[in-house]
Biopython code that builds the backbone (N, CA, C, O; Angstrom):
import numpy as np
from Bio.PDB.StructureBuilder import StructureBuilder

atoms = [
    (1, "UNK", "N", (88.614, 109.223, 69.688)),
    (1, "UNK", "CA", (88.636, 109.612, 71.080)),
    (1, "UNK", "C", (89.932, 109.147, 71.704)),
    (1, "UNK", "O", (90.366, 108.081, 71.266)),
    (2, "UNK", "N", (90.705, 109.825, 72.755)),
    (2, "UNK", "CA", (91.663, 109.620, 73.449)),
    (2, "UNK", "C", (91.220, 109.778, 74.683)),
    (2, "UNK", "O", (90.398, 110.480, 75.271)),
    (3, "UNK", "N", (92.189, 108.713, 74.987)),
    (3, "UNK", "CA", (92.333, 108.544, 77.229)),
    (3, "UNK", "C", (93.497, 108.560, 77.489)),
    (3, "UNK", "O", (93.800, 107.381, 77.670)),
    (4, "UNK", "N", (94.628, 109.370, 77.666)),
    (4, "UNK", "CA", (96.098, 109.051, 78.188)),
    (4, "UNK", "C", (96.311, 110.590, 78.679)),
    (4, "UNK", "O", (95.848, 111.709, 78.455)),
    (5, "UNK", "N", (97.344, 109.924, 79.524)),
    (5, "UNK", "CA", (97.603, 110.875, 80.738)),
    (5, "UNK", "C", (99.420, 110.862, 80.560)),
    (5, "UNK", "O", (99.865, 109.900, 79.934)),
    (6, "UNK", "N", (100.032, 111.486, 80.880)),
    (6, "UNK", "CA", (101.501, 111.692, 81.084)),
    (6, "UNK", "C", (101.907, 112.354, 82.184)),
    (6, "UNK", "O", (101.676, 113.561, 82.122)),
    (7, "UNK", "N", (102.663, 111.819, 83.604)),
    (7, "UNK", "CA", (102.661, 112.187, 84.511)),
    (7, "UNK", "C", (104.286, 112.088, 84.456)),
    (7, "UNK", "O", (104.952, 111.293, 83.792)),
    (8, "UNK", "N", (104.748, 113.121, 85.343)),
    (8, "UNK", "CA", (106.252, 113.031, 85.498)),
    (8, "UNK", "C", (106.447, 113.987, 86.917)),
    (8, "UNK", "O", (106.100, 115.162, 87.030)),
    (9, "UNK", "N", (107.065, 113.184, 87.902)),
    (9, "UNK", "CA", (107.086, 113.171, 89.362)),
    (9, "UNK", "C", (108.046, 112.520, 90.162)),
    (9, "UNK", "O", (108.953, 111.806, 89.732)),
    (10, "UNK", "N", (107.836, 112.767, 91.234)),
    (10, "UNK", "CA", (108.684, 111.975, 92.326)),
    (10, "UNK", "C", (108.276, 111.050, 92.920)),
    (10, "UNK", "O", (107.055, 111.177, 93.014)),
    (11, "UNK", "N", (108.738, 109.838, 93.562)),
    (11, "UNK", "CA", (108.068, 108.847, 94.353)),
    (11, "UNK", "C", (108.041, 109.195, 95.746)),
    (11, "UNK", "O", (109.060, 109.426, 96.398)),
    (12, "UNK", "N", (106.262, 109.252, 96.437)),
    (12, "UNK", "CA", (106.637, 109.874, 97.546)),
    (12, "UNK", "C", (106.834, 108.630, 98.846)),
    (12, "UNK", "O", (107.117, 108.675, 100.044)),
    (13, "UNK", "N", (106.527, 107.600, 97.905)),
    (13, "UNK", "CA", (106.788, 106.252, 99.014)),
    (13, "UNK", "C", (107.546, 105.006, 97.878)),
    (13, "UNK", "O", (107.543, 104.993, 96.647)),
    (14, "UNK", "N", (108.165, 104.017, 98.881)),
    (14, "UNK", "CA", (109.223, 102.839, 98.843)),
    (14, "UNK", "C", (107.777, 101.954, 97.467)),
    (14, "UNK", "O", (106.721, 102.414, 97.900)),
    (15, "UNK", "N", (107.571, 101.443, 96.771)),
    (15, "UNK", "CA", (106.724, 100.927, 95.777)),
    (15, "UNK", "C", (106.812, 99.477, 96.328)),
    (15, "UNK", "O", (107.889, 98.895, 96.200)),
    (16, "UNK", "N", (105.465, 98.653, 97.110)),
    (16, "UNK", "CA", (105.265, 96.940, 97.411)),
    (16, "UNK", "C", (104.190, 96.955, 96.501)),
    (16, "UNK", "O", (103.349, 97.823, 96.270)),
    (17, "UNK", "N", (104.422, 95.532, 95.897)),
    (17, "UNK", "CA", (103.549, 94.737, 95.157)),
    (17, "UNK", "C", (103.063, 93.654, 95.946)),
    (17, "UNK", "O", (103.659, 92.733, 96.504)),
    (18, "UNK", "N", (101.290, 94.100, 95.847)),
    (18, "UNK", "CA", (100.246, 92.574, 96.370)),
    (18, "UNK", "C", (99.494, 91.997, 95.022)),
    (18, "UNK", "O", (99.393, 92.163, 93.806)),
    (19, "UNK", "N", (99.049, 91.214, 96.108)),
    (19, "UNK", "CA", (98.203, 90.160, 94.619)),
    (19, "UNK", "C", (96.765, 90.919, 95.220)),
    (19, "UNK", "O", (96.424, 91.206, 96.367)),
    (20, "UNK", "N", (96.036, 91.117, 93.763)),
    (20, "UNK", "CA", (94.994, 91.254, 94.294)),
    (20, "UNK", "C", (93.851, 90.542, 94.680)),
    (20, "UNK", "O", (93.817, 89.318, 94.554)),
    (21, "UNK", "N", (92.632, 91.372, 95.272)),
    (21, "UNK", "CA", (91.630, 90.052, 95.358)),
    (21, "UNK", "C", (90.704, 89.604, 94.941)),
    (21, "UNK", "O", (90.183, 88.539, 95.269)),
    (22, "UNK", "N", (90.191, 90.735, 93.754)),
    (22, "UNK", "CA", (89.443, 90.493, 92.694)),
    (22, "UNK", "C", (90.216, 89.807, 91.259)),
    (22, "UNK", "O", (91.341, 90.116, 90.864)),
    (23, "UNK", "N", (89.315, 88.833, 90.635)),
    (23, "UNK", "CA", (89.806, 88.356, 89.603)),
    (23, "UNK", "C", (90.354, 87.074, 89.576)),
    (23, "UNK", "O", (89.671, 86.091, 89.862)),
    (24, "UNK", "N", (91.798, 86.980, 89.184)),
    (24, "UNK", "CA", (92.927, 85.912, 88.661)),
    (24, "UNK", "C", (93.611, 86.089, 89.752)),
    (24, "UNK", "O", (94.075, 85.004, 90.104)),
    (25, "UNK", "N", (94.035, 87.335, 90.794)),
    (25, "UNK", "CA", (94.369, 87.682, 91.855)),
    (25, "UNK", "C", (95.833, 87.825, 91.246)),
    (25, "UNK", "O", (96.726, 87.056, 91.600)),
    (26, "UNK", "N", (96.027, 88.752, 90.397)),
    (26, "UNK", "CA", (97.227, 89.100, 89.528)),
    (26, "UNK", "C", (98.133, 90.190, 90.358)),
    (26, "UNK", "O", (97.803, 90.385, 91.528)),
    (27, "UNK", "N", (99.058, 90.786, 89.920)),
    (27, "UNK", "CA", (99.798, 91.869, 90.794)),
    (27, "UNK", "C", (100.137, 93.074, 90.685)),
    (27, "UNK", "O", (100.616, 93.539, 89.650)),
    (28, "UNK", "N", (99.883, 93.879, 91.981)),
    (28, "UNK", "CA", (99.384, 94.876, 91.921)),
    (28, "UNK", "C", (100.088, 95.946, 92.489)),
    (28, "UNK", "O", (100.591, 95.813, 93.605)),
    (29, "UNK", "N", (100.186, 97.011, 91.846)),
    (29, "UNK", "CA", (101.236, 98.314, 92.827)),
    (29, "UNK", "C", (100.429, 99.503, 92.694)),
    (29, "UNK", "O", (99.839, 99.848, 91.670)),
    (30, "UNK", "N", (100.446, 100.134, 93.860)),
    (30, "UNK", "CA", (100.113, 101.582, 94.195)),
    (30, "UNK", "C", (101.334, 102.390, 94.143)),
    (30, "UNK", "O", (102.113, 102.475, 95.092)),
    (31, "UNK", "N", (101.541, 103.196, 92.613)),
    (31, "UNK", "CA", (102.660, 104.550, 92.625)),
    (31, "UNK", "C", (102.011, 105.624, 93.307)),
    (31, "UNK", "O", (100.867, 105.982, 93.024)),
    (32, "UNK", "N", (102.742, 106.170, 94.236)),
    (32, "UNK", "CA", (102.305, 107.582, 94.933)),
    (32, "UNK", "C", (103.515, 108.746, 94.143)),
    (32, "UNK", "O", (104.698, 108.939, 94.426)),
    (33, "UNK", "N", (102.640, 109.378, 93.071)),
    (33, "UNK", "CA", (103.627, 110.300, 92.842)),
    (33, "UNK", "C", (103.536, 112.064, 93.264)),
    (33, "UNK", "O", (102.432, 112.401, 92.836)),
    (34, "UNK", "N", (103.882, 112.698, 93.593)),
    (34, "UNK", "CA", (104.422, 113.899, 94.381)),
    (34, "UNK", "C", (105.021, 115.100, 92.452)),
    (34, "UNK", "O", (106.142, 115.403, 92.045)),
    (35, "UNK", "N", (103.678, 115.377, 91.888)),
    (35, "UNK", "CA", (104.049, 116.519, 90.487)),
    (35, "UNK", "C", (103.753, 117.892, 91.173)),
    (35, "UNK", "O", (102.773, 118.294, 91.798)),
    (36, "UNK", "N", (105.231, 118.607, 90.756)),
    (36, "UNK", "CA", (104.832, 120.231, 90.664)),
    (36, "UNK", "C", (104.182, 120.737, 90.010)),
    (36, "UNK", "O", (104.157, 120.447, 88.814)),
    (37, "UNK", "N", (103.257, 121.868, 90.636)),
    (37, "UNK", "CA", (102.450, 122.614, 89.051)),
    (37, "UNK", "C", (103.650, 123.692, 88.587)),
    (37, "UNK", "O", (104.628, 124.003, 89.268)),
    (38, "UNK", "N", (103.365, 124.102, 87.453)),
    (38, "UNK", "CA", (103.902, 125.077, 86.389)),
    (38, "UNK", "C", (103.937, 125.879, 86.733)),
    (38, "UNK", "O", (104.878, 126.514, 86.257)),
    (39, "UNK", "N", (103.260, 126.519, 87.586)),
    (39, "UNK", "CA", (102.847, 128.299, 87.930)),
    (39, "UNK", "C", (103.014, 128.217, 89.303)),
    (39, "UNK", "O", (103.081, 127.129, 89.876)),
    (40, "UNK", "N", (103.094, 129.387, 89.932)),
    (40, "UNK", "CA", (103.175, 129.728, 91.230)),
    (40, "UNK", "C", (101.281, 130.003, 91.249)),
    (40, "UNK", "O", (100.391, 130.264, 90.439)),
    (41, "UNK", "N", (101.491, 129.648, 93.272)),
    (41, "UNK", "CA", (100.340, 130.490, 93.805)),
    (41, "UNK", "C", (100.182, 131.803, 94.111)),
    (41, "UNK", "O", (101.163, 132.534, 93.978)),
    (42, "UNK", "N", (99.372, 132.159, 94.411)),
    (42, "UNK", "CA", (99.084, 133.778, 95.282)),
    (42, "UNK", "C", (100.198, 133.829, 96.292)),
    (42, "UNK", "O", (100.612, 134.886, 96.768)),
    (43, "UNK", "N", (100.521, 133.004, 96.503)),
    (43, "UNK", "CA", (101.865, 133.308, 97.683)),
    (43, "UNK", "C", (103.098, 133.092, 97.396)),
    (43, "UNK", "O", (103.917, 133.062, 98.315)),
    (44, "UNK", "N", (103.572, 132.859, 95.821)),
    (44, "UNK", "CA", (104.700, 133.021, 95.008)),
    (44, "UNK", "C", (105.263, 131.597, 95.097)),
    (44, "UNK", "O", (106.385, 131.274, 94.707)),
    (45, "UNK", "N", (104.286, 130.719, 95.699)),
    (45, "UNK", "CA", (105.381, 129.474, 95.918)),
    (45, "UNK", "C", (104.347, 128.232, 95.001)),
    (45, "UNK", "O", (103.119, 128.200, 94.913)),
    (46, "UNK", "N", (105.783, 126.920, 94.168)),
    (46, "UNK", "CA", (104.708, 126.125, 93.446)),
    (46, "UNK", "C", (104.054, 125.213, 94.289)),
    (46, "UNK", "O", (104.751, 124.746, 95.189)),
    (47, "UNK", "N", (102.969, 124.872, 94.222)),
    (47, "UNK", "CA", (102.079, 123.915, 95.129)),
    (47, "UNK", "C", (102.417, 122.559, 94.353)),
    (47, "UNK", "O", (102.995, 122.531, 93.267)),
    (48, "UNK", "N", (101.898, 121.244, 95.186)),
    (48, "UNK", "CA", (102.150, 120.183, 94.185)),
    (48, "UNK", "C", (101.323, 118.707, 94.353)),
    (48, "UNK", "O", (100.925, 118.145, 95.374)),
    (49, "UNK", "N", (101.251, 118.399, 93.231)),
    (49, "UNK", "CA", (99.855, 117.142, 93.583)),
    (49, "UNK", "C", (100.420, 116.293, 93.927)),
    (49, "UNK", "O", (101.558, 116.058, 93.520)),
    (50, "UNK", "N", (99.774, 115.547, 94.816)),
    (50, "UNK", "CA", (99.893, 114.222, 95.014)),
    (50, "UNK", "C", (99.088, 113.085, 94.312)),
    (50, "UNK", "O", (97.893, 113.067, 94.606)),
    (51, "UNK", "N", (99.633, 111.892, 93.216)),
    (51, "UNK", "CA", (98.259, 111.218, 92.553)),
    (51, "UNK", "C", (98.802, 109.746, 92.504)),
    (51, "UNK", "O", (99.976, 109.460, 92.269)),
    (52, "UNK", "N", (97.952, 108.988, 92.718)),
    (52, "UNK", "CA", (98.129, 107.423, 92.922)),
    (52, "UNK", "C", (98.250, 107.097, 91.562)),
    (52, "UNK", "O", (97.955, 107.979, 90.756)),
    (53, "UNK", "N", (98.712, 105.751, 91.051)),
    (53, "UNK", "CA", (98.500, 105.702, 89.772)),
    (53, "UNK", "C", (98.704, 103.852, 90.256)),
    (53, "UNK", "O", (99.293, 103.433, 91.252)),
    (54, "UNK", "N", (98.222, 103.288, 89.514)),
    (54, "UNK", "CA", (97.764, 101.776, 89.416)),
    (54, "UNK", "C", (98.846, 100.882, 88.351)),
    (54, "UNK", "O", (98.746, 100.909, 87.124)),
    (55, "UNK", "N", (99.618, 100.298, 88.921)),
    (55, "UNK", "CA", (100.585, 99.367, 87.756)),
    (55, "UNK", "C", (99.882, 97.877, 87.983)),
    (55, "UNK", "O", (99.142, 97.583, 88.922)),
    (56, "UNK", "N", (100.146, 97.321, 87.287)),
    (56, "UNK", "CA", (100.285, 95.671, 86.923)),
    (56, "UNK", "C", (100.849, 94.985, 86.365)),
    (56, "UNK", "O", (101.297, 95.290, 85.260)),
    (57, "UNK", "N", (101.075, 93.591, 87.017)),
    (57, "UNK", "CA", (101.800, 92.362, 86.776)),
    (57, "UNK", "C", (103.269, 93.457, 86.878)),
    (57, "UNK", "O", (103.597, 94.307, 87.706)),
    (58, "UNK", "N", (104.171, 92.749, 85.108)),
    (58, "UNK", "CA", (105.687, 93.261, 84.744)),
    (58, "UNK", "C", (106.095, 94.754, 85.194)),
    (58, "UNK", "O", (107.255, 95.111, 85.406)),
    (59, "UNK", "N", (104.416, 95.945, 85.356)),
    (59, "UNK", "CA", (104.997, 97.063, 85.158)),
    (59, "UNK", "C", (105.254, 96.769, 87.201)),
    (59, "UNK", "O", (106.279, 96.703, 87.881)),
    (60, "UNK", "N", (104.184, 96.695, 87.459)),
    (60, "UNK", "CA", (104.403, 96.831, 88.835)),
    (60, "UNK", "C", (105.655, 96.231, 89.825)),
    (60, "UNK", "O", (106.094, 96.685, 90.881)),
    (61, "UNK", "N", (106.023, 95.099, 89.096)),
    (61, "UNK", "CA", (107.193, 94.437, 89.718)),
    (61, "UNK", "C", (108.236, 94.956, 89.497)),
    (61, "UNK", "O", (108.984, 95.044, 90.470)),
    (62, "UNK", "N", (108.732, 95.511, 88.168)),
    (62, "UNK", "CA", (109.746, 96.398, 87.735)),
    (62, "UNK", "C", (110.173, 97.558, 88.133)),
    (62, "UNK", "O", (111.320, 98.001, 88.182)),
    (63, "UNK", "N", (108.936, 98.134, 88.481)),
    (63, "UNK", "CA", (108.901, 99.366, 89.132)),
    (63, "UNK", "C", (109.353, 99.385, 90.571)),
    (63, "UNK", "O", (110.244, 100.162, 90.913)),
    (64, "UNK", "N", (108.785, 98.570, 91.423)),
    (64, "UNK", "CA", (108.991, 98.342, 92.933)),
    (64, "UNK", "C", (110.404, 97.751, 93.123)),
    (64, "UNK", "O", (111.099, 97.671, 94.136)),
    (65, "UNK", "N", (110.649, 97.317, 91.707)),
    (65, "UNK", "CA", (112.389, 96.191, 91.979)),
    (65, "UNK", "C", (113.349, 97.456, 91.458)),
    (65, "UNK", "O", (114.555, 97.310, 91.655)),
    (66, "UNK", "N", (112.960, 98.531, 90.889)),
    (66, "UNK", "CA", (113.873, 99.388, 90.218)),
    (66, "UNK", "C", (113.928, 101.166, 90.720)),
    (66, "UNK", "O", (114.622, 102.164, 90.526)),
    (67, "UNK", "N", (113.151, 100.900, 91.198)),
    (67, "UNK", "CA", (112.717, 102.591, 91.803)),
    (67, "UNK", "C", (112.384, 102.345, 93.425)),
    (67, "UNK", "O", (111.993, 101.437, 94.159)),
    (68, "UNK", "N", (112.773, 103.679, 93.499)),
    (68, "UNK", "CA", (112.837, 103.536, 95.100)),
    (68, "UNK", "C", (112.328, 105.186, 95.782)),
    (68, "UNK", "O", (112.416, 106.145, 95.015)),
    (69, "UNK", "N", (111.850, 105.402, 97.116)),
    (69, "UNK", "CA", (111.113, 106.684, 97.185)),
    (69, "UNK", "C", (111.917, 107.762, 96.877)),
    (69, "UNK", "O", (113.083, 107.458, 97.128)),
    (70, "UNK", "N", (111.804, 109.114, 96.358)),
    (70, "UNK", "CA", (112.627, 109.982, 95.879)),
    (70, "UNK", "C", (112.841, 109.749, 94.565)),
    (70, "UNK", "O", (113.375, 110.787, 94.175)),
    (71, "UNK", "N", (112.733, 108.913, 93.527)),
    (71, "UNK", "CA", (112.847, 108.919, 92.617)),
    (71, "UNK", "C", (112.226, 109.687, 91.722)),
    (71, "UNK", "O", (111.150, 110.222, 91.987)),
    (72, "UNK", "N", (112.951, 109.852, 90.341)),
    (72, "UNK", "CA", (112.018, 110.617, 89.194)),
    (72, "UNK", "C", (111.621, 109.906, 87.948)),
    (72, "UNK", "O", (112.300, 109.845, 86.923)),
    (73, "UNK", "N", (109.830, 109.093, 88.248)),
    (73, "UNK", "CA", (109.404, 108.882, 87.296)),
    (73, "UNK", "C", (108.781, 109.050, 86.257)),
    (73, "UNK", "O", (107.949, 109.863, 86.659)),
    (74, "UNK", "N", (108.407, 108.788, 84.529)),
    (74, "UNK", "CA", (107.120, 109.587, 84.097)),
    (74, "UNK", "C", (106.086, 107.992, 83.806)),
    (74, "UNK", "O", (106.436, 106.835, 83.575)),
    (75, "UNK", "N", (105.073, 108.476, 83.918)),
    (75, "UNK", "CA", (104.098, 107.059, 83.611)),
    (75, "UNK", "C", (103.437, 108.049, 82.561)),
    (75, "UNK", "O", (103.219, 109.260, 82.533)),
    (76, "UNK", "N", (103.203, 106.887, 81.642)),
    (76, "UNK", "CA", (102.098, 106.963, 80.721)),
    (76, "UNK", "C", (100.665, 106.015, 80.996)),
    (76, "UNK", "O", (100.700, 104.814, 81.260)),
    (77, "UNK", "N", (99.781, 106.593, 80.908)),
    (77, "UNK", "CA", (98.476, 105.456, 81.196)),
    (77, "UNK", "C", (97.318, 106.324, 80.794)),
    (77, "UNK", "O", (97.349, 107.083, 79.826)),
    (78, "UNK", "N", (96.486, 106.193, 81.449)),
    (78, "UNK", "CA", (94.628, 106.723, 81.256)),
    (78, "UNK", "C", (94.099, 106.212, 82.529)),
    (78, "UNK", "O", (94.183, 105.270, 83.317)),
    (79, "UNK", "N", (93.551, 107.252, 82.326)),
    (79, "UNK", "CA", (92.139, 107.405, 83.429)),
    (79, "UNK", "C", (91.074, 106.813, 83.348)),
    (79, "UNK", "O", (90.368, 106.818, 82.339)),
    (80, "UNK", "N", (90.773, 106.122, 84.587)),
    (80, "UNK", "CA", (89.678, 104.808, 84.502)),
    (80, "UNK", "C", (88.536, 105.268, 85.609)),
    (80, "UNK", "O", (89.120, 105.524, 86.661)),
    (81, "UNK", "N", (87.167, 105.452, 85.725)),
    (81, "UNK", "CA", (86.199, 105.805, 86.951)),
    (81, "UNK", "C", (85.805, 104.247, 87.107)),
    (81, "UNK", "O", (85.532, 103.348, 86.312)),
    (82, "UNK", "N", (85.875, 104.321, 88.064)),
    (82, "UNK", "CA", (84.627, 103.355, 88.902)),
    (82, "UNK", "C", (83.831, 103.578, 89.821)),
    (82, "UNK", "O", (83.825, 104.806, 89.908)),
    (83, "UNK", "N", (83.137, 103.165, 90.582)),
    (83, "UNK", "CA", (81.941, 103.639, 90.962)),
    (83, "UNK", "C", (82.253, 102.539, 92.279)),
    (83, "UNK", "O", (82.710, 101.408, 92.110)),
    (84, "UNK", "N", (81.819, 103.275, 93.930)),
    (84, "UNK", "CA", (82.206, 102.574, 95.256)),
    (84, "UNK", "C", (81.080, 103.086, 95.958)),
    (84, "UNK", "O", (80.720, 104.245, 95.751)),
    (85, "UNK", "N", (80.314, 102.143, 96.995)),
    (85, "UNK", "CA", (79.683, 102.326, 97.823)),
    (85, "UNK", "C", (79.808, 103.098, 98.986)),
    (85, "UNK", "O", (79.727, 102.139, 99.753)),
    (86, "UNK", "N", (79.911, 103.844, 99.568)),
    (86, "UNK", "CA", (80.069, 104.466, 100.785)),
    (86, "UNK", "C", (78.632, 105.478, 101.788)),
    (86, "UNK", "O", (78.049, 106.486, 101.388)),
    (87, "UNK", "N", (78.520, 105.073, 102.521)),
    (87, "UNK", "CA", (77.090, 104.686, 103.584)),
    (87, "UNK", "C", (76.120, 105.147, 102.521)),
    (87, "UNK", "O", (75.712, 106.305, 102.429)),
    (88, "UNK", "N", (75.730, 103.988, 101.598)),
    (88, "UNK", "CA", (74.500, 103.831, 101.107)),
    (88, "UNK", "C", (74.463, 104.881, 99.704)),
    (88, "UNK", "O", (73.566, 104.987, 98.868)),
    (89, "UNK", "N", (75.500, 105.446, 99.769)),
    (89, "UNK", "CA", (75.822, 106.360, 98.193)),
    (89, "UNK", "C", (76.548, 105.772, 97.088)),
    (89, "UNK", "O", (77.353, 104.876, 97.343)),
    (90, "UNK", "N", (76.399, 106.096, 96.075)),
    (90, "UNK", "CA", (77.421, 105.300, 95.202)),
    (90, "UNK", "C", (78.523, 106.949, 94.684)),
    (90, "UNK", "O", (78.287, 108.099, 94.312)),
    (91, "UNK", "N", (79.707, 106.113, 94.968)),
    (91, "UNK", "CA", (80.245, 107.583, 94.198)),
    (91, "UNK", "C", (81.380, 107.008, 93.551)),
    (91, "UNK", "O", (82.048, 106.004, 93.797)),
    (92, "UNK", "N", (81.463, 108.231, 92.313)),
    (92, "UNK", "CA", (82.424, 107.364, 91.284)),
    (92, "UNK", "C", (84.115, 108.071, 91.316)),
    (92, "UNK", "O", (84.397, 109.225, 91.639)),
    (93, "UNK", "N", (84.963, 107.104, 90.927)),
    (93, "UNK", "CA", (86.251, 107.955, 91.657)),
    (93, "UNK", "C", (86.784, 107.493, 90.510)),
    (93, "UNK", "O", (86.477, 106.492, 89.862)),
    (94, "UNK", "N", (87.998, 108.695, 90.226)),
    (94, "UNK", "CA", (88.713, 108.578, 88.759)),
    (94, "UNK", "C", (90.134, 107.681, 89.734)),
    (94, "UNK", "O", (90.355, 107.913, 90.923)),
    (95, "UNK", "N", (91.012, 106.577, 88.800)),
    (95, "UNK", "CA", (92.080, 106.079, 89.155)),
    (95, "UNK", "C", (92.964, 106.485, 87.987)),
    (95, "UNK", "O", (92.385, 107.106, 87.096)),
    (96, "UNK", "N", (94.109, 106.274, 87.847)),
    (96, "UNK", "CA", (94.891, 106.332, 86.669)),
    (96, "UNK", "C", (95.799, 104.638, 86.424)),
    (96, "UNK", "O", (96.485, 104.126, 87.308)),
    (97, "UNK", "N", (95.613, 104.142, 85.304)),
    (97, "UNK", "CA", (96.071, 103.268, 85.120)),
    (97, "UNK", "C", (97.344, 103.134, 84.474)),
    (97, "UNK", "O", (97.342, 102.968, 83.255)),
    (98, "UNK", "N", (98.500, 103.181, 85.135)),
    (98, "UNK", "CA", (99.917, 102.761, 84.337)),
    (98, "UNK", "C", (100.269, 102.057, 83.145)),
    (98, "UNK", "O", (100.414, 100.836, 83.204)),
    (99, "UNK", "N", (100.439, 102.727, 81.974)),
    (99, "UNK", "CA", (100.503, 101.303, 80.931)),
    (99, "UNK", "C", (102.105, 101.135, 80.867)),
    (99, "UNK", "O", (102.661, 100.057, 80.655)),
    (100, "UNK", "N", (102.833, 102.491, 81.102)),
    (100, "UNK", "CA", (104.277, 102.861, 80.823)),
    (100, "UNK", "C", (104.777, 103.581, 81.843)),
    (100, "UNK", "O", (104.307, 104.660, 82.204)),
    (101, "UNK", "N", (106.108, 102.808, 82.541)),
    (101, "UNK", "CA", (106.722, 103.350, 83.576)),
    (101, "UNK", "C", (108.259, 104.122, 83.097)),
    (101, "UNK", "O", (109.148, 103.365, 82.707)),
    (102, "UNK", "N", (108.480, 105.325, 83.131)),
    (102, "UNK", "CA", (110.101, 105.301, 82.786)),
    (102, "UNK", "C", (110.980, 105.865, 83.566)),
    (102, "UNK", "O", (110.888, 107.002, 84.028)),
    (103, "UNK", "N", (111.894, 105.065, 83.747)),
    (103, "UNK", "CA", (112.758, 105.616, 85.322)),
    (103, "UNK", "C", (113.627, 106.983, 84.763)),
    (103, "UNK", "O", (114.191, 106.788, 83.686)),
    (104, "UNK", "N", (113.750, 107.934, 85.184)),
    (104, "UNK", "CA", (114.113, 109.092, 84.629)),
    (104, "UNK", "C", (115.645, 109.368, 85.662)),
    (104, "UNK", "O", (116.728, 109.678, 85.166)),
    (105, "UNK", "N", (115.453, 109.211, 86.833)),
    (105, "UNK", "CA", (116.637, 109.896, 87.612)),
    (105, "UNK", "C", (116.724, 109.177, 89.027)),
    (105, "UNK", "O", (115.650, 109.279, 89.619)),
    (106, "UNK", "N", (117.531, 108.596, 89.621)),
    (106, "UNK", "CA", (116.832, 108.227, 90.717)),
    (106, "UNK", "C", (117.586, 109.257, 92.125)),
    (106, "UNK", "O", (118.575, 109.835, 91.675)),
    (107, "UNK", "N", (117.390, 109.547, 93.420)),
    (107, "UNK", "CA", (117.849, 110.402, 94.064)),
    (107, "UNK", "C", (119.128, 110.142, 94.280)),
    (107, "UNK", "O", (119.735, 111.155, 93.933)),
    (108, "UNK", "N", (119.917, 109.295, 94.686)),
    (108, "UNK", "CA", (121.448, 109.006, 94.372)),
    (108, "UNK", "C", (122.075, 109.259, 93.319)),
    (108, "UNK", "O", (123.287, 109.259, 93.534)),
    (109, "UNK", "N", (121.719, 109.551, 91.921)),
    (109, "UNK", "CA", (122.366, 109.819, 91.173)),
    (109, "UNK", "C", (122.142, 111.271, 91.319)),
    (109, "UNK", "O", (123.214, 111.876, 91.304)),
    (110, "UNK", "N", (121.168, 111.989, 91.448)),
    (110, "UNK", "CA", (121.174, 113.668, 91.993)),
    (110, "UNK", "C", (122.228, 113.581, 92.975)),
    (110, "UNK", "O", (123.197, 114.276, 92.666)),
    (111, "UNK", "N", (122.365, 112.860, 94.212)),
    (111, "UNK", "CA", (122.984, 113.026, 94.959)),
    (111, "UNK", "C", (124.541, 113.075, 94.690)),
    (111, "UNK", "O", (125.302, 113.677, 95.448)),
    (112, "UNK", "N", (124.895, 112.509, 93.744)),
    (112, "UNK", "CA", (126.034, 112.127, 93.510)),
    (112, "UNK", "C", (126.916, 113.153, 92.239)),
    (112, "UNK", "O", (128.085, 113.059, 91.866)),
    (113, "UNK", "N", (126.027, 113.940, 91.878)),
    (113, "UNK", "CA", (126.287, 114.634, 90.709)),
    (113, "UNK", "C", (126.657, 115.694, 91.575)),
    (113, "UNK", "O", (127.045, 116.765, 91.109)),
]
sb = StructureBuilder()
sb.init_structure("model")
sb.init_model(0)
sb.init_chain("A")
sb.init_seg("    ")
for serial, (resi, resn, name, xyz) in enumerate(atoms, 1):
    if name == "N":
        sb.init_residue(resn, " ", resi, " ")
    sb.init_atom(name, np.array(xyz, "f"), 0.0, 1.0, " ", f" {name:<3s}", serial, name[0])
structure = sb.get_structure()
């Protein structure tokens, strides 16, 4: 069986690292990445996802110290569900977990080319 994901995108925000508050209270980054789809819509234009993806400790610090919004990253990781309370329901939500960050391009060097 396999779980991995390969994402390759833009950063749509500046990357801060917190400690978290479950656990060892280790460190933690939220990537917001901004992927085009492949195909056009019904209205000839590409639409494009927006998807969080979860780093820790080395990846997360590296990432936030080395990339900056506008950038072009690809992460490698897998998809993790957990399960959250909300008024009295339980519902389960897929996250993606970062195992591999790779800085691909950053917008100044587009800019500069």
């Amino acid at each position: 069986m396999l779980n991995q994901i390969v994402l390759v995108g833009r950063l749509t925000r500046d990357i801060s690292v917190y400690k978290s508050e479950k656990g060892k209270g280790s460190k933690v980054a939220t990537i917001s990445l901004a992927v085009p789809r492949s195909f056009k819509n019904m209205e000839g234009t590409y639409d494009t996802d927006f998807i969080d993806c979860i780093a820790f400790e080395n990846i997360a610090i590296n990432t936030s110290e080395y990339c900056k919004k506008g950038d072009i990253v690809g992460i490698k990781g897998r998809i993790q569900s957990k399960v959250e309370e909300q008024d009295d329901k339980k519902i389960t939500k897929l996250e993606i977990i970062a195992e591999k960050v790779t800085f691909l391009s950053s917008k100044k060097e587009e800019a500069d080319s």
